[in-house]
C-alpha positions as semicolon CSV with decimal commas, in nm:
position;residue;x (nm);y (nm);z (nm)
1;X;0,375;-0,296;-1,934
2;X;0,059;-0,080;-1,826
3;X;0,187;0,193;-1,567
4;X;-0,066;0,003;-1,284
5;X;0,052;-0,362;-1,385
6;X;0,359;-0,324;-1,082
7;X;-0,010;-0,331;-0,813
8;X;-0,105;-0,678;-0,953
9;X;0,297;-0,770;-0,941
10;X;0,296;-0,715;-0,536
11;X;-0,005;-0,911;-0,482
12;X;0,112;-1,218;-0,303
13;X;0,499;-1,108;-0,257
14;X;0,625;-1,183;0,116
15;X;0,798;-0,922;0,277
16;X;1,133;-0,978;0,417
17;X;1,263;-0,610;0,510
18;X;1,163;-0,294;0,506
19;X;1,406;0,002;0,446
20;X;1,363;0,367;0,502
21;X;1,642;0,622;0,408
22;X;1,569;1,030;0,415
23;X;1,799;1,315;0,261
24;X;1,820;1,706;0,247
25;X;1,773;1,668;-0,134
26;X;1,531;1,544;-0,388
27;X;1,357;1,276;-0,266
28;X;1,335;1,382;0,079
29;X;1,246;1,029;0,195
30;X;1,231;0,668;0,064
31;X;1,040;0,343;0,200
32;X;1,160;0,026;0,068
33;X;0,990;-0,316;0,063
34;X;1,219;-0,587;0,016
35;X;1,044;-0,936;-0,096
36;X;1,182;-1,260;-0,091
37;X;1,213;-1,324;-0,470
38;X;1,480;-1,059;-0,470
39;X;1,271;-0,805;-0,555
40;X;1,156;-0,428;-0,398
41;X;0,917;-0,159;-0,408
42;X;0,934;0,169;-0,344
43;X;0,727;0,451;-0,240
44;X;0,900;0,800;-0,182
45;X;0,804;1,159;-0,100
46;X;0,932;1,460;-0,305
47;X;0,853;1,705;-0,054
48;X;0,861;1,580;0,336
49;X;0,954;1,260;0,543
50;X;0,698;0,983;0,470
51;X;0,532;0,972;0,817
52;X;0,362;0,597;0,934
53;X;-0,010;0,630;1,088
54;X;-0,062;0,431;1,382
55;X;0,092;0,139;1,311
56;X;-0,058;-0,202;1,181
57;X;-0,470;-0,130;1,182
58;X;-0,707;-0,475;1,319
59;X;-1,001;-0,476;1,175
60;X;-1,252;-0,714;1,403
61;X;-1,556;-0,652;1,219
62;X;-1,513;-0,808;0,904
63;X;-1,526;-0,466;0,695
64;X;-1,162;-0,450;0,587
65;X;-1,212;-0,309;0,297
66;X;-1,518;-0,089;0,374
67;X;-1,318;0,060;0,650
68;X;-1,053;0,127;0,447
69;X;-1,307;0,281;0,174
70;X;-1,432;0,487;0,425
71;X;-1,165;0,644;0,608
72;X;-1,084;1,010;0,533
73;X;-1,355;0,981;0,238
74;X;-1,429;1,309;0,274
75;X;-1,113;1,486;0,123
76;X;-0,972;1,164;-0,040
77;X;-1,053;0,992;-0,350
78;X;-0,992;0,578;-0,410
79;X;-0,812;0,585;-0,781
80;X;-0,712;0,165;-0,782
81;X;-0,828;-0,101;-0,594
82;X;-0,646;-0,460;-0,659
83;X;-0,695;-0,766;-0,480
84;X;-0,585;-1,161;-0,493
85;X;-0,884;-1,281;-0,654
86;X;-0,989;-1,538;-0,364
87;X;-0,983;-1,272;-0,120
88;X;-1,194;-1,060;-0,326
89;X;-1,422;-1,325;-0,302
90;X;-1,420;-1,347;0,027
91;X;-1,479;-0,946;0,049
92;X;-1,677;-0,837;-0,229
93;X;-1,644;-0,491;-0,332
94;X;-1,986;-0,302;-0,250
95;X;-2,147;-0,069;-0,521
């Protein structure tokens, strides 16, 4: 399996439960995303607690994606972008 095939896998998974556990050790923190086909994913930090921003973002405008693009492009770099293919549609990518 490619190392980015798991990004296409999680496209179109429903999430039933989320799980977060932290530790003194090695990871220091753990986010779990429990889907209804009795699977998970998980995203952990080596280092410090995996911190939420401010919660769920709306985007009104339509720019979804854009905005996402955008924000903090400064210092940060996009590496992998993967989408359902009829939302793509919906939002094309701009180059």
């Amino acid at each position: 399996m490619p190392q980015d095939d798991y990004l296409t896998k999680l496209l179109g998974k429903r999430i039933v439960g989320i799980i977060i556990k932290e530790s003194e050790g090695t990871p220091k923190s753990q986010l779990f995303l429990l889907f209804e086909d009795d699977t998970h994913f998980e995203f952990y930090s080596a280092f410090d607690r995996i911190i939420p921003t401010k919660g769920l973002w709306q985007h009104s405008d339509g720019q979804t994606i854009e905005n996402v693009r955008a924000y903090m492009g400064e210092v940060m770099h996009i590496v992998k972008e993967v989408y359902f293919e009829d939302w793509a549609q919906k939002n094309p990518a701009s180059e």
